[in-house]
C-alpha positions in Angstrom: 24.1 213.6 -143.7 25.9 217.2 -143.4 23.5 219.6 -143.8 25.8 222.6 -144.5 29.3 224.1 -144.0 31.0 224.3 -140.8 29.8 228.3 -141.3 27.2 230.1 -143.1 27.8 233.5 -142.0 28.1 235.0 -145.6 25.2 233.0 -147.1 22.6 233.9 -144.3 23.5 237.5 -145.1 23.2 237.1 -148.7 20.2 234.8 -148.2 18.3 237.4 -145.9 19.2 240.2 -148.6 17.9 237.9 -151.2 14.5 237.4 -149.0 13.6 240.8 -148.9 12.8 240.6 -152.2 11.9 237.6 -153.1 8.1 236.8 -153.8 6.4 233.7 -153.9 5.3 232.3 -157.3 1.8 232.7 -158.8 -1.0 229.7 -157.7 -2.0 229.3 -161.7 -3.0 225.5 -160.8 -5.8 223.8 -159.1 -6.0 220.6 -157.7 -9.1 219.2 -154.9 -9.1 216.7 -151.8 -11.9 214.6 -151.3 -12.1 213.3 -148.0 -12.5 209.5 -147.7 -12.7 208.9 -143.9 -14.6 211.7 -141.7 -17.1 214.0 -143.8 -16.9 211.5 -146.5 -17.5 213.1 -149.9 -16.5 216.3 -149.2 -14.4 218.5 -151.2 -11.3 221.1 -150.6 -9.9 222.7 -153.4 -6.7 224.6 -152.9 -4.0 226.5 -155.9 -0.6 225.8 -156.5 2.4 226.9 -158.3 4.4 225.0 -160.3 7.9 224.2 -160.0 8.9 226.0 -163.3 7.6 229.2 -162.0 9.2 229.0 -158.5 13.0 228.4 -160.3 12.1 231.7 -162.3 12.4 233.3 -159.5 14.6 232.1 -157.1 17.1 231.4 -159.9 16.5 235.3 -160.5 16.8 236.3 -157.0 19.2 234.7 -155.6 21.7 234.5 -158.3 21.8 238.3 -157.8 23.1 237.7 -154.6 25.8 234.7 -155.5 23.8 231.9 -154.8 23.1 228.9 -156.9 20.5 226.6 -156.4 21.4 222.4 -156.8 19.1 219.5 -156.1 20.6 215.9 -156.8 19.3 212.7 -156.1 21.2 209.5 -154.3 19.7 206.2 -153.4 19.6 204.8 -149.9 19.8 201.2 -149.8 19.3 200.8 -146.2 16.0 202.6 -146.5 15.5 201.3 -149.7 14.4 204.7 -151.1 15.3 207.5 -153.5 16.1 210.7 -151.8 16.6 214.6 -153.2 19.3 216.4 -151.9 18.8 220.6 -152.4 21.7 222.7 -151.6 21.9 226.0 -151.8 25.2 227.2 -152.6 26.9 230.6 -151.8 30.3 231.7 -153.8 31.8 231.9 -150.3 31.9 228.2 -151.0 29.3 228.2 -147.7 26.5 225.8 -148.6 23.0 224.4 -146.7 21.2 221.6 -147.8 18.4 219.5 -147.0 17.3 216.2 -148.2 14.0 214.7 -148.8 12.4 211.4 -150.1 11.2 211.0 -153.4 10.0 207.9 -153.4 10.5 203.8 -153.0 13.6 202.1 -155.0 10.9 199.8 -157.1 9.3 202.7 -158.2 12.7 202.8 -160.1 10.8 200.5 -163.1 8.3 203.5 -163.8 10.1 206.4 -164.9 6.7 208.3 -165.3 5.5 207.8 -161.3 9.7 208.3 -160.9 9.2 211.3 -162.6 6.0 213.0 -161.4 7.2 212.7 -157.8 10.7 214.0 -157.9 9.3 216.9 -159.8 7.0 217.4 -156.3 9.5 217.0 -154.6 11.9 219.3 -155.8 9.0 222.1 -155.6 8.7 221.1 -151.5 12.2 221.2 -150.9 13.1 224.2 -153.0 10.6 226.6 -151.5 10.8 224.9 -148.0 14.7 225.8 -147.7 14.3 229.6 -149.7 11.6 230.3 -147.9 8.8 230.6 -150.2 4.8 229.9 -150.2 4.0 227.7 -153.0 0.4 227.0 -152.2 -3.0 227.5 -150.2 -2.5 226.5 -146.4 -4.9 223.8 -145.4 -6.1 223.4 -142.2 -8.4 220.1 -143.2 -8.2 217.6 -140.3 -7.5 214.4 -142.2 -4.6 216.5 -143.7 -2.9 216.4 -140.0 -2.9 212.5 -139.5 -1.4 211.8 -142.5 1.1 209.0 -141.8 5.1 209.3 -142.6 5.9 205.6 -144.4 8.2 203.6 -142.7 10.8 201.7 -143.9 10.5 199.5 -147.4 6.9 201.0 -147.9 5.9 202.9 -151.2 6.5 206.5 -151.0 5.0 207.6 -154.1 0.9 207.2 -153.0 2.5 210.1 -150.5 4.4 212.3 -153.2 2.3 211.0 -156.4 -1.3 213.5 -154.5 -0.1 217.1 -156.1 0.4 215.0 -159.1 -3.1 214.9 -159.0 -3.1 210.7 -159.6 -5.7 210.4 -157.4 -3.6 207.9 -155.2 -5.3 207.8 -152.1 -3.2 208.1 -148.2 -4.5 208.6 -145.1 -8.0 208.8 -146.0 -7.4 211.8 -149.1 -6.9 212.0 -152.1 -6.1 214.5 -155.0 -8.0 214.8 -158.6 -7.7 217.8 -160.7 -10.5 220.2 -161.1 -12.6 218.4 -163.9 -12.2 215.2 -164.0 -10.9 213.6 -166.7 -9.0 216.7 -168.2 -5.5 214.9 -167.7 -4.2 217.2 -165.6 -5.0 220.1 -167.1 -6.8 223.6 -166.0 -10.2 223.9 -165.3 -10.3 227.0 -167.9 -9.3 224.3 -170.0 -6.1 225.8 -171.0 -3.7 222.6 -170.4 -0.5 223.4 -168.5 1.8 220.2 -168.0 4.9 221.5 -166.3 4.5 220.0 -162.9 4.0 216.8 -165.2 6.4 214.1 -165.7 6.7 213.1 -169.9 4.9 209.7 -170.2 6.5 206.9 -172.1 
């Protein structure tokens, strides 16, 4: 895949203009890790943002400096998975993109799994490539080993854990704070936009 135009001089300007002033989005959302291998039955809880805040302000940001933000999807039948493509284009016509999986081709026949992991993905790639800090660094060991599927395996145990599904990987696994809440805060105020409509 071409990962951008054959230059970017104008949009790395505009982009580094842009950063100077871009802020990362408020961590309004909880979710915790329970370890499953070493230090079983311990907890990490970390804050997030959601991908409806970031796109306030990058859309903000960056279209004040003629740059639009685009993130597609396109399936790869060799891999057999779906991937996100997120471009970020300058009116230059100079462009970079990156791509990034969203999950396995079966998981095509569950549009709510579908759905919950392309909207992770599309907050990982978008802040990745602007340069933004959606959430808590964590420095938990079991964090480190987790395992990058291979070929034909299910992505969506990977991208499904800030969906807070409590699909375990690698020994971890997400829940949200209070159990049972369906996703919602702990101050029990529910917020469902990193959630994917159910059908």
């Amino acid at each position: 895949m071409q990962r951008s135009s054959p230059s970017i001089a104008n949009l790395a300007a505009a982009l580094a203009k842009a950063q100077l002033v871009l802020t990362n989005p408020e961590k309004s959302l909880t979710a915790t890790i329970r370890s499953e291998g070493t230090g079983r039955g311990t907890e990490q809880t970390f804050s997030y943002a959601s991908l409806a805040s970031g796109l306030d302000i990058v859309r903000k940001t960056l279209g004040q400096h003629e740059i639009a933000t685009v993130q597609t999807t396109a399936i790869d039948q060799t891999a057999g998975v779906v991937n996100l493509i997120t471009t970020l284009a300058h009116s230059s016509g100079e462009w970079i993109a990156s791509d990034w999986p969203v999950c396995g081709l079966q998981e095509t026949t569950t549009p709510h799994r579908m759905g919950a992991a392309l909207t992770y993905a599309r907050r990982y790639a978008l802040f990745t490539l602007v340069g933004i800090a959606g959430e808590d660094d964590l420095d938990a060991p079991d964090l480190a080993t987790t395992a990058v599927p291979s070929r034909g395996e299910n992505l969506t145990a990977k991208t499904l854990e800030a969906q807070k599904l409590g699909t375990k990987t690698s020994g971890t696994k997400y829940k949200p704070n209070g159990s049972g809440n369906n996703g919602h805060r702990s101050d029990g105020r529910g917020d469902n936009r990193d959630q994917a409509p159910r059908h």
